[in-house]
N, C-alpha and C positions, 0 to 999 in steps of 0.2 A: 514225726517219728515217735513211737512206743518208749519209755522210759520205764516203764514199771512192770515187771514180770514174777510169774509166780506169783504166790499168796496175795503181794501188794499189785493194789490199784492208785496208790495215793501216799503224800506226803504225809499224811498223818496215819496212813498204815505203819510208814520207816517206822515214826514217831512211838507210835502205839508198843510196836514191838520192841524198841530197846529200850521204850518205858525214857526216853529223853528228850526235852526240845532239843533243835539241833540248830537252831536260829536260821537254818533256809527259807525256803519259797520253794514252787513248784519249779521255777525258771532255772534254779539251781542244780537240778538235779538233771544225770545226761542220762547215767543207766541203776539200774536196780534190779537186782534179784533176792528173792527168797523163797525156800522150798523148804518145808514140814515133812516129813515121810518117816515109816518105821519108828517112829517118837524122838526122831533127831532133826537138825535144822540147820540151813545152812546160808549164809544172805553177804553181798556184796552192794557196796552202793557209792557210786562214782557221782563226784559232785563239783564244783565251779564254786568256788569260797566266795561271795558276797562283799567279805572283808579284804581281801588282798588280789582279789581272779585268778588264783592259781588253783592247779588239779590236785583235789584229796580223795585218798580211795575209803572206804571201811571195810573190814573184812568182818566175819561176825559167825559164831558157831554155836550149837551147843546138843547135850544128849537130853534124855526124856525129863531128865530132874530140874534142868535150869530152862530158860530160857534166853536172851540175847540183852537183858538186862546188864545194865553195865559195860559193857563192848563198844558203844560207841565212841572208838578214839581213831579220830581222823588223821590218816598220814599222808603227807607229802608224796605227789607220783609223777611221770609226766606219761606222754603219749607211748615214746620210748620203752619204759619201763617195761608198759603193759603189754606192749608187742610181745616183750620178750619172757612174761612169765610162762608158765607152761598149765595152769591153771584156768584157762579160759577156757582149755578142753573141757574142764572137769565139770563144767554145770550139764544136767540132767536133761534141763530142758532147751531143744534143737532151737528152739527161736528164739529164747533170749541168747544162747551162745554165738548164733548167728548176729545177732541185734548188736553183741560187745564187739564183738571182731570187726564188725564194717565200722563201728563208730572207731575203734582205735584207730584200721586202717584212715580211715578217709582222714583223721587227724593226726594223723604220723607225718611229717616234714621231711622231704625230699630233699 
C-alpha cells in the first residue's frame, strides 16, 4: 500500500522538510501527506511509534515565509479519533484522501 503522497516519496523527504530526525524507519510510517501550492504548505503524517506501538498523528502547516521547520510534534491518536475528525475532507489530493479513509476505515474496530 502507497504511504507517501504529494511532495514526499520518502522518509527522509518527512525528515528533510521539518528539518528533524524523527527516529523512525520506513516500516513506521502508515500515511503521509504534503502539498506546496500558492507558496503555502500543508502535511499530515500518521505513524506506529517504534517506542511504545501506539498511533501518533503530526499535523504541520505553514505560509510562504516559514516552512514546517519546527512542527514536528507528535500527538497521541487512535483509529477512533481519526474517523471522526472532519479534516480528512480537506486534503487536495483525491488519492491520498482516498488512501487515509480506507486505512482509518479498515482499522477502526467493530
Amino acid at each position: 500500500m502507497k504511504k507517501y503522497f504529494g511532495q514526499w516519496q520518502s522518509l527522509e523527504d518527512i525528515e528533510g522538510n521539518f528539518n528533524q530526525k524523527t527516529g523512525l524507519t520506513s516500516k513506521d510510517i502508515l500515511f503521509s501527506y504534503y502539498c506546496y501550492e500558492d507558496y503555502s504548505g500543508k502535511a499530515i503524517v500518521l505513524f506506529v511509534s517504534p517506542e511504545d506501538g501506539l498511533l501518533y498523528e503530526v499535523y504541520g502547516g505553514h505560509c510562504s515565509c516559514n516552512g514546517l521547520d519546527g512542527q514536528w510534534e507528535p500527538e497521541r491518536t487512535t483509529w477512533e479519533a481519526l474517523h471522526k475528525i472532519k479534516s480528512l475532507g480537506e486534503y487536495d489530493d483525491a488519492t491520498a484522501r482516498e488512501a487515509l479513509e480506507r486505512l482509518v476505515m479498515r482499522n477502526l474496530k467493530s
